[in-house]
Biotite code that builds the C-alpha atoms (Angstrom):
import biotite.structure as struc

atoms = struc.array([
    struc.Atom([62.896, 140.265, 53.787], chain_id="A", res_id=1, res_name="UNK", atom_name="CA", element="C"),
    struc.Atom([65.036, 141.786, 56.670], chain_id="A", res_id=2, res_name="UNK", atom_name="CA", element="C"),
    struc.Atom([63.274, 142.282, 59.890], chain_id="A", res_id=3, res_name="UNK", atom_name="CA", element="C"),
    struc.Atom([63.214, 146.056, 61.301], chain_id="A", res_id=4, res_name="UNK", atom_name="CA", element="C"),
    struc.Atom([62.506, 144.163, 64.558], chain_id="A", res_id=5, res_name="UNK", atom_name="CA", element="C"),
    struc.Atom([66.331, 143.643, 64.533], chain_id="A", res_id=6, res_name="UNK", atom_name="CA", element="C"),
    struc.Atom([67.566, 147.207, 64.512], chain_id="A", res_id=7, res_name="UNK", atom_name="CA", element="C"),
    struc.Atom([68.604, 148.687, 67.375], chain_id="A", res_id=8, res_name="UNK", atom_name="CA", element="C"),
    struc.Atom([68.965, 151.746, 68.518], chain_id="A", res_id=9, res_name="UNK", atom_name="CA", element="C"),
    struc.Atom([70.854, 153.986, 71.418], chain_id="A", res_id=10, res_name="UNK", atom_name="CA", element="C"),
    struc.Atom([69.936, 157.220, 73.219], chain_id="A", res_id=11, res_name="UNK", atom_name="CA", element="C"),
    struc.Atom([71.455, 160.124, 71.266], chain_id="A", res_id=12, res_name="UNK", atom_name="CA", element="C"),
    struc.Atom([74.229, 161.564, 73.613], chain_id="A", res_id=13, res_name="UNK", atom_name="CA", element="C"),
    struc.Atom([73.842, 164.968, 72.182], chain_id="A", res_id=14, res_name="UNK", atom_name="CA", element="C"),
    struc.Atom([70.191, 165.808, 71.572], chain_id="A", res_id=15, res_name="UNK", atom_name="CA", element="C"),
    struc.Atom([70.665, 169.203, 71.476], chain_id="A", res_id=16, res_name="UNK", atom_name="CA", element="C"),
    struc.Atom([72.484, 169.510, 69.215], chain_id="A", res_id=17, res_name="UNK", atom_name="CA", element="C"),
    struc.Atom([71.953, 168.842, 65.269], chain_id="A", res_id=18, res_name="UNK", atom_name="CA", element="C"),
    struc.Atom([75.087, 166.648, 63.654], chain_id="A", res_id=19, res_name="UNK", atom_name="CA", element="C"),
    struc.Atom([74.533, 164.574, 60.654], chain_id="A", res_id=20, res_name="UNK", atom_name="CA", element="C"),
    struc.Atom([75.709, 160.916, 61.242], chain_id="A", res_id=21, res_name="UNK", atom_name="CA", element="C"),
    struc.Atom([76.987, 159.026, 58.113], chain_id="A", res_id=22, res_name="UNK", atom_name="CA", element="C"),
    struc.Atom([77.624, 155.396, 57.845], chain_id="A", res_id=23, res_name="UNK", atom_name="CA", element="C"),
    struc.Atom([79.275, 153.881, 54.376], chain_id="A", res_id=24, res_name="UNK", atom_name="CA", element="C"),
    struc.Atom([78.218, 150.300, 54.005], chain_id="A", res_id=25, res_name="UNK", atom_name="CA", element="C"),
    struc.Atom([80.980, 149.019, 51.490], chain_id="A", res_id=26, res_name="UNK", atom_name="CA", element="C"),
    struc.Atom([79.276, 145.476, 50.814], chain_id="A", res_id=27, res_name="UNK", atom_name="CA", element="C"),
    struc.Atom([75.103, 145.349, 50.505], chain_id="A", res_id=28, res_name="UNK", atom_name="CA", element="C"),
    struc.Atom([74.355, 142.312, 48.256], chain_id="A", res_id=29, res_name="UNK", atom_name="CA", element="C"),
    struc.Atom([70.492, 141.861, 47.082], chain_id="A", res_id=30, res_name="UNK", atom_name="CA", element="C"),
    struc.Atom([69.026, 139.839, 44.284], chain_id="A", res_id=31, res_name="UNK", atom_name="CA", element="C"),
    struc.Atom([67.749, 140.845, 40.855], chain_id="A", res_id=32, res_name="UNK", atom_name="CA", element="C"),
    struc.Atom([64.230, 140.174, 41.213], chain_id="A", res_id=33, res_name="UNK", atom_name="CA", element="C"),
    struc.Atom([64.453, 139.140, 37.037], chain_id="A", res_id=34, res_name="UNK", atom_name="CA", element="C"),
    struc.Atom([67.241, 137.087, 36.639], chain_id="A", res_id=35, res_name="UNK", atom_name="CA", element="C"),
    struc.Atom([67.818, 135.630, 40.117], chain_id="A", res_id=36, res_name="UNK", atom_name="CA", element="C"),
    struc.Atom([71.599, 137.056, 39.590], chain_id="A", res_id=37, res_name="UNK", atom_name="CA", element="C"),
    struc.Atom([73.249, 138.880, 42.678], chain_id="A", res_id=38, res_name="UNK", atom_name="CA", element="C"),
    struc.Atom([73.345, 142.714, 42.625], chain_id="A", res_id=39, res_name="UNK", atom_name="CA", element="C"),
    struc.Atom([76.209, 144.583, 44.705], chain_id="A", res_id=40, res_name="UNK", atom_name="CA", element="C"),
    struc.Atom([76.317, 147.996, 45.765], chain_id="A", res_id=41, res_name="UNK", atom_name="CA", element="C"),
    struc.Atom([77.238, 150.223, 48.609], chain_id="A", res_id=42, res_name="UNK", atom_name="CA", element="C"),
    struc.Atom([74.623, 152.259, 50.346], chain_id="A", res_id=43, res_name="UNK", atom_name="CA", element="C"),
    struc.Atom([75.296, 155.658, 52.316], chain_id="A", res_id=44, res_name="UNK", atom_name="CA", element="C"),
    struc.Atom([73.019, 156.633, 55.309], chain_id="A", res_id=45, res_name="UNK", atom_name="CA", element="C"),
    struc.Atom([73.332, 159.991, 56.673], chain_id="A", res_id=46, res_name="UNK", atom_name="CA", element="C"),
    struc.Atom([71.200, 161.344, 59.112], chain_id="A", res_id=47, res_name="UNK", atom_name="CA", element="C"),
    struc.Atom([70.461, 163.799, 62.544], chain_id="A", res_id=48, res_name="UNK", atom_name="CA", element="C"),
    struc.Atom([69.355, 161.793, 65.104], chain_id="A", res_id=49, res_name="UNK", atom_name="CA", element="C"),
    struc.Atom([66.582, 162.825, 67.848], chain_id="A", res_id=50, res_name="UNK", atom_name="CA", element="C"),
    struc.Atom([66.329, 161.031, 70.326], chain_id="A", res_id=51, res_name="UNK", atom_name="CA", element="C"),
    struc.Atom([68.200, 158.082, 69.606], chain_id="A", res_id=52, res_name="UNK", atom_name="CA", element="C"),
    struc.Atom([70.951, 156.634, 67.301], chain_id="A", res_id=53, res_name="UNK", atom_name="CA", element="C"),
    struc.Atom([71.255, 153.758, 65.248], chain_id="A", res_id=54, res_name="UNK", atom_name="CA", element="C"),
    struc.Atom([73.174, 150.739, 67.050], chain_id="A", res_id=55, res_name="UNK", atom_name="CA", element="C"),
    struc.Atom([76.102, 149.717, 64.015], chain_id="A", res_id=56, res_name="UNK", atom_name="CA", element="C"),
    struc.Atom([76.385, 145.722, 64.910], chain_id="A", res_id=57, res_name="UNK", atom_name="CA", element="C"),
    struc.Atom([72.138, 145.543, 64.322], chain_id="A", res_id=58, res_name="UNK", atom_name="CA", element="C"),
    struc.Atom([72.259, 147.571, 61.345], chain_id="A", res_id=59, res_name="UNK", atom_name="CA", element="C"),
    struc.Atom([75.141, 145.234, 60.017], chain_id="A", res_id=60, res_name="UNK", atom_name="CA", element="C"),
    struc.Atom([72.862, 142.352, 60.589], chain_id="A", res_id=61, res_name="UNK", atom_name="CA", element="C"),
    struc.Atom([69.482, 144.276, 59.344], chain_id="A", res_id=62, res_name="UNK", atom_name="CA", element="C"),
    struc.Atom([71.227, 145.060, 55.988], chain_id="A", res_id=63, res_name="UNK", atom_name="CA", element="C"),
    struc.Atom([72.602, 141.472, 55.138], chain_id="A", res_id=64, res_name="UNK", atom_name="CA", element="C"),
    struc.Atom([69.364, 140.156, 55.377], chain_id="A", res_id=65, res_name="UNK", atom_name="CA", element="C"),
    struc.Atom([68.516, 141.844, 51.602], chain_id="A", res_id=66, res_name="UNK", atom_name="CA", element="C"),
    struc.Atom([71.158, 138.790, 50.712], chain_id="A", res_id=67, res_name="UNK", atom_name="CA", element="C"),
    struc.Atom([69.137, 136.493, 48.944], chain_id="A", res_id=68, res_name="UNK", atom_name="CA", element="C"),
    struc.Atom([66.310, 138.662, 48.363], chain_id="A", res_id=69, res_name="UNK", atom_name="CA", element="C"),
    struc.Atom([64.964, 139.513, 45.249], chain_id="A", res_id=70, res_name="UNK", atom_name="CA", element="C"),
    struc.Atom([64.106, 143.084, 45.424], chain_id="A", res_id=71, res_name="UNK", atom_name="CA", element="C"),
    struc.Atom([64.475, 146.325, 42.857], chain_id="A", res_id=72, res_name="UNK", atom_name="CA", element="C"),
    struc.Atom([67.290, 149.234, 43.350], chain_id="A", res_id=73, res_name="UNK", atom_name="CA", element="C"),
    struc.Atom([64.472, 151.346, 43.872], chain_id="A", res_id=74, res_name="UNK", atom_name="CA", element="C"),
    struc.Atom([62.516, 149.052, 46.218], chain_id="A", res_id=75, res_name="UNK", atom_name="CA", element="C"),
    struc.Atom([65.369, 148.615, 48.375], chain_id="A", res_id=76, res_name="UNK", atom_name="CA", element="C"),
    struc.Atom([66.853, 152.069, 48.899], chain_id="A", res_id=77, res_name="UNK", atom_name="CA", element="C"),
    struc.Atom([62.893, 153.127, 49.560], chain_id="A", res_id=78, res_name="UNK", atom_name="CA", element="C"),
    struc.Atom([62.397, 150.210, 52.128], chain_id="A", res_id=79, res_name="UNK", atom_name="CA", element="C"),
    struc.Atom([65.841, 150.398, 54.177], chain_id="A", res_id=80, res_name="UNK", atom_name="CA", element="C"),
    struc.Atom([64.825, 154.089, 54.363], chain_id="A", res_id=81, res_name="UNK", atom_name="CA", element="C"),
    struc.Atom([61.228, 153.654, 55.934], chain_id="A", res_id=82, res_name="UNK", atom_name="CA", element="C"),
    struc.Atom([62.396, 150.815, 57.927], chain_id="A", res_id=83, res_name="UNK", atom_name="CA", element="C"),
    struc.Atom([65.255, 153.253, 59.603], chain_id="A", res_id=84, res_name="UNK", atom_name="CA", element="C"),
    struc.Atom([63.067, 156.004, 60.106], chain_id="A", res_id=85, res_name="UNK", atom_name="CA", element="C"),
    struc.Atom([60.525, 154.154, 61.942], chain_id="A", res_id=86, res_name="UNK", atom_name="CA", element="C"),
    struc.Atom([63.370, 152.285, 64.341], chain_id="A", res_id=87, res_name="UNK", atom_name="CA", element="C"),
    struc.Atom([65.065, 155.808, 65.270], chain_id="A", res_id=88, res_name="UNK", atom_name="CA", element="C"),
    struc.Atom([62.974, 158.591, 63.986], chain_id="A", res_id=89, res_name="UNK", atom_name="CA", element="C"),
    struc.Atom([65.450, 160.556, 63.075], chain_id="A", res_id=90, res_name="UNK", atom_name="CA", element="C"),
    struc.Atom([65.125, 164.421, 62.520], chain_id="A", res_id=91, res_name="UNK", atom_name="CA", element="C"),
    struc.Atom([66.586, 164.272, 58.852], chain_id="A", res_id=92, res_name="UNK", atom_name="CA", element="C"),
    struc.Atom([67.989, 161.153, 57.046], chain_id="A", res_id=93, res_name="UNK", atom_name="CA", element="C"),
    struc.Atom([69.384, 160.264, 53.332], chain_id="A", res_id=94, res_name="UNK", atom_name="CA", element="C"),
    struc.Atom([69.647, 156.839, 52.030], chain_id="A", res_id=95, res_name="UNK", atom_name="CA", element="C"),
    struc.Atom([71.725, 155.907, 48.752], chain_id="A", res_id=96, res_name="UNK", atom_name="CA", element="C"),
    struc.Atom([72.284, 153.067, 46.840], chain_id="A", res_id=97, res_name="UNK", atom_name="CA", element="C"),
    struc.Atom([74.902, 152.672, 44.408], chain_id="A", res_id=98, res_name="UNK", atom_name="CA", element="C"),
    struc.Atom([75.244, 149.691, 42.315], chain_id="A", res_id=99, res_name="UNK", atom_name="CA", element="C"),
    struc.Atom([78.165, 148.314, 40.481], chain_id="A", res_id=100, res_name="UNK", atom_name="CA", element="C"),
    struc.Atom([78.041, 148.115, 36.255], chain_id="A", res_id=101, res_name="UNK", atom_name="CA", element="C"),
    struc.Atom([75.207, 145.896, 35.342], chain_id="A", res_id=102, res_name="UNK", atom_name="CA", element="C"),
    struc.Atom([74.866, 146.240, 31.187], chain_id="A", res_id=103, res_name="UNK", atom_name="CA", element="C"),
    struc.Atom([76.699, 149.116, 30.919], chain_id="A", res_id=104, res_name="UNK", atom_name="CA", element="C"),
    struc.Atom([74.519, 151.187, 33.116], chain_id="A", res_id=105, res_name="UNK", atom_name="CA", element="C"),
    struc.Atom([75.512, 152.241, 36.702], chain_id="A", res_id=106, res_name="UNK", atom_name="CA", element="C"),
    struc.Atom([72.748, 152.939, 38.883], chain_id="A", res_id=107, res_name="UNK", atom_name="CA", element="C"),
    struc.Atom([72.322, 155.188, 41.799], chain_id="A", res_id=108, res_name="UNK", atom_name="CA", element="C"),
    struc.Atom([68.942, 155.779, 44.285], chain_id="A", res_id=109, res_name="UNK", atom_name="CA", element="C"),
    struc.Atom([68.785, 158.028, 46.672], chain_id="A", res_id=110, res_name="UNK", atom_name="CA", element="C"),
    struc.Atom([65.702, 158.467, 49.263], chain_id="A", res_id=111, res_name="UNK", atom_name="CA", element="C"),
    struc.Atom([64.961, 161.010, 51.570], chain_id="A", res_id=112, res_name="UNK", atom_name="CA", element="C"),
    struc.Atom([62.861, 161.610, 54.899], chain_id="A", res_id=113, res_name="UNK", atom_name="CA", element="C"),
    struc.Atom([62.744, 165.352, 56.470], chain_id="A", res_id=114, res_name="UNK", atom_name="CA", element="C"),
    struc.Atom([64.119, 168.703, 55.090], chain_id="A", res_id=115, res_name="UNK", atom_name="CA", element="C"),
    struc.Atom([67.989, 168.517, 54.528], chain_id="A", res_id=116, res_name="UNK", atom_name="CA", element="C"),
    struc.Atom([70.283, 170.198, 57.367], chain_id="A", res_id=117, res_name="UNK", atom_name="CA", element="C"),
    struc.Atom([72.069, 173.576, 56.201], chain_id="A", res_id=118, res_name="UNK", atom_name="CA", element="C"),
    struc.Atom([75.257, 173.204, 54.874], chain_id="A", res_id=119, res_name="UNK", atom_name="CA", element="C"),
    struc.Atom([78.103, 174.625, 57.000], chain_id="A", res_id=120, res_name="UNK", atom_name="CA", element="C"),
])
């Protein structure tokens, strides 16, 4: 499984202010924990920071280590979000998973940690 020991984080260079931060990650690969078959998807985090941001290069290298692992949707939106919130303890943050057409059925997971920031 990926290692949360790998992500890295930065100190927030605006902690006063609340500003959600979204990164698009265009190519996750996992594996079907059934049929041994790749699953692709893209996965969305958005969050507001506290104290300290998430470092991109770390979370690159955090994320591709779901490659070759046999894990559930579900499982794996739910883990990537725990394992971010306890690297930068963010004030809010949203993680979703969207998979590509498996059987006719297009899946998407979304997991939350906090209360949502007002919409402008």
């Amino acid at each position: 499984m990926a290692d949360r020991a790998e992500i890295e984080t930065f100190k927030n260079p605006h902690p006063r202010r609340d500003y959600v931060i979204e990164h698009h990650v265009h190519e996750f690969t996992s594996m079907c924990p059934k049929s041994g078959q790749p699953d692709f998807g893209t996965i969305l985090i958005s969050y507001v920071a506290k104290a300290t941001c998430l470092e991109l290069k770390s979370l690159k290298l955090y994320l591709q280590g779901f490659r070759n692992e046999g894990i559930f949707y579900e499982d794996v939106t739910n883990v990537i979000l725990d394992d971010l919130v306890s690297s930068c303890d963010p004030k809010w943050m949203l993680v979703e998973s969207t998979w590509s057409v498996r059987g006719g059925i297009h899946s998407v997971v979304r997991a939350q940690h906090g209360q949502p920031p007002p919409q402008p």
